[in-house]
C-alpha positions in Angstrom: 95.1 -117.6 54.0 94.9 -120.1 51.2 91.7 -120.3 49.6 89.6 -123.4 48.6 89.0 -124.2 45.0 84.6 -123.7 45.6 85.0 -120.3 47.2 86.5 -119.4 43.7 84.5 -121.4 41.2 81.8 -120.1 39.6 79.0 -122.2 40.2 75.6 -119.9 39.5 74.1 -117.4 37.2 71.4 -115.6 37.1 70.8 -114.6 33.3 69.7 -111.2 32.1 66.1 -112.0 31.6 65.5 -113.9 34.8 63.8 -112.7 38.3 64.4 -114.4 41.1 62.2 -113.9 43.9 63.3 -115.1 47.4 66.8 -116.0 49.6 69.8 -117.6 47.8 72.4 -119.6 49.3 75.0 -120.5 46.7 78.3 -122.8 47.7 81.0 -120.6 45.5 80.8 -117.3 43.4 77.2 -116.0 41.9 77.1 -114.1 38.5 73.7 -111.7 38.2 72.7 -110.1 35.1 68.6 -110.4 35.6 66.9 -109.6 39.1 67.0 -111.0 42.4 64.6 -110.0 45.0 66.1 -111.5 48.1 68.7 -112.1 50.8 71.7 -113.4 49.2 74.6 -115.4 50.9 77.4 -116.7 48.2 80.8 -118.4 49.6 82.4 -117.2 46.6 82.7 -114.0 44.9 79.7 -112.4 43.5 79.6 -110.3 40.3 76.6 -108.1 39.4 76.3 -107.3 35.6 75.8 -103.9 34.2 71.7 -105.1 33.8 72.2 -106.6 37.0 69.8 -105.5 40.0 69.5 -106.8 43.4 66.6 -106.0 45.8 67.8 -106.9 49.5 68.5 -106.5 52.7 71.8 -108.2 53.0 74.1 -109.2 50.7 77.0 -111.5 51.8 80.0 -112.9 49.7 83.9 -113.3 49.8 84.5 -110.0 47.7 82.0 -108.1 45.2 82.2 -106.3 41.5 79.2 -104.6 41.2 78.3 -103.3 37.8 74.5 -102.9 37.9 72.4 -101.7 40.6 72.0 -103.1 44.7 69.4 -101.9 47.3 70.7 -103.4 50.4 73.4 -103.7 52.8 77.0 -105.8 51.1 79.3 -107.6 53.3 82.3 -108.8 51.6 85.3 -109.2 53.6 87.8 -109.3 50.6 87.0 -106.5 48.6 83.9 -104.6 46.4 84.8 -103.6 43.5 82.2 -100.5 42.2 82.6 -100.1 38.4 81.6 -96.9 36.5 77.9 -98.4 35.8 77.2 -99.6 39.8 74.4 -97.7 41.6 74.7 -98.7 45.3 72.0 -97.8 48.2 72.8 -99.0 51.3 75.5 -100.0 53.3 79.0 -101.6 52.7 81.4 -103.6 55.2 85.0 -104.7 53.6 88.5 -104.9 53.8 89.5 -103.0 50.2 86.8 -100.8 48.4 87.4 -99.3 45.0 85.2 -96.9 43.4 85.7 -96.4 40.0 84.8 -92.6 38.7 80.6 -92.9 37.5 79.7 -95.3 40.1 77.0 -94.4 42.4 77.2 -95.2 46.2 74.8 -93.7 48.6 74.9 -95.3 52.2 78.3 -96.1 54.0 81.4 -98.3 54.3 82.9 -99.9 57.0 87.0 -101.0 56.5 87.6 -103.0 59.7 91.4 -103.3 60.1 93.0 -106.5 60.2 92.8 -108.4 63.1 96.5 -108.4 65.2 96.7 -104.8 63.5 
C-alpha cells in the first residue's frame, strides 16, 4: 500500500517547554518533546522525545517511536517503536512492536495478523 506524502510529513511539534492541555487532531506526523494532556489522533507517524510525556486515554497514529513517557492506550497499525528511555502504561495495538533493552512497558500489546492471513 503506497503511502500519501501528508501521512509522512511532519507537520507538528510540540517543543520541550510546552503543555498542551486538551484533544489533538493533527493531518500527518506529530513530534512531542513538552506535555500533552489529551486524546491524540495523528495521520502520520508520531514521535515522542526522550522529555516527551503524554497524559491520555488513546493515542492513535500510523506507527509510533516512543522515547519519553505515555499513560494511555497506543494504536498504531504500522509499528511502535519503544527506545531504551520509553516508559509505557497502558495498552498497545500494532502490526510490528520493538522493544529496545531499558524501555518500560506495563500494559499489553495486541499484533492482529494481516488480513487474508
Amino acid at each position: 500500500m503506497a503511502k500519501t506524502e501528508t501521512a509522512q510529513k511532519l507537520n507538528t511539534i510540540i517543543g520541550p517547554e510546552s503543555v498542551v492541555s486538551g484533544d489533538l487532531n493533527v493531518q500527518g506526523g506529530l513530534r512531542i518533546d513538552g506535555t500533552v494532556d489529551g486524546n491524540i489522533v495523528a495521520t502520520g507517524p508520531l514521535t515522542v522525545g526522550r522529555e516527551g510525556i503524554i497524559r491520555a486515554q488513546s493515542i492513535s497514529a500510523s506507527s509510533a517511536t516512543i522515547g519519553g513517557s505515555i499513560e494511555g492506550d497506543i494504536a498504531a497499525p504500522e509499528k511502535i517503536h519503544l527506545e531504551p528511555s520509553a516508559r509505557i502504561k497502558g495498552n498497545m495495538i500494532t502490526k510490528i512492536l520493538i522493544v529496545e533493552e531499558g524501555a518500560i512497558f506495563t500494559g499489553s500489546s495486541d499484533m492482529p495478523a494481516d488480513e487474508g492471513s
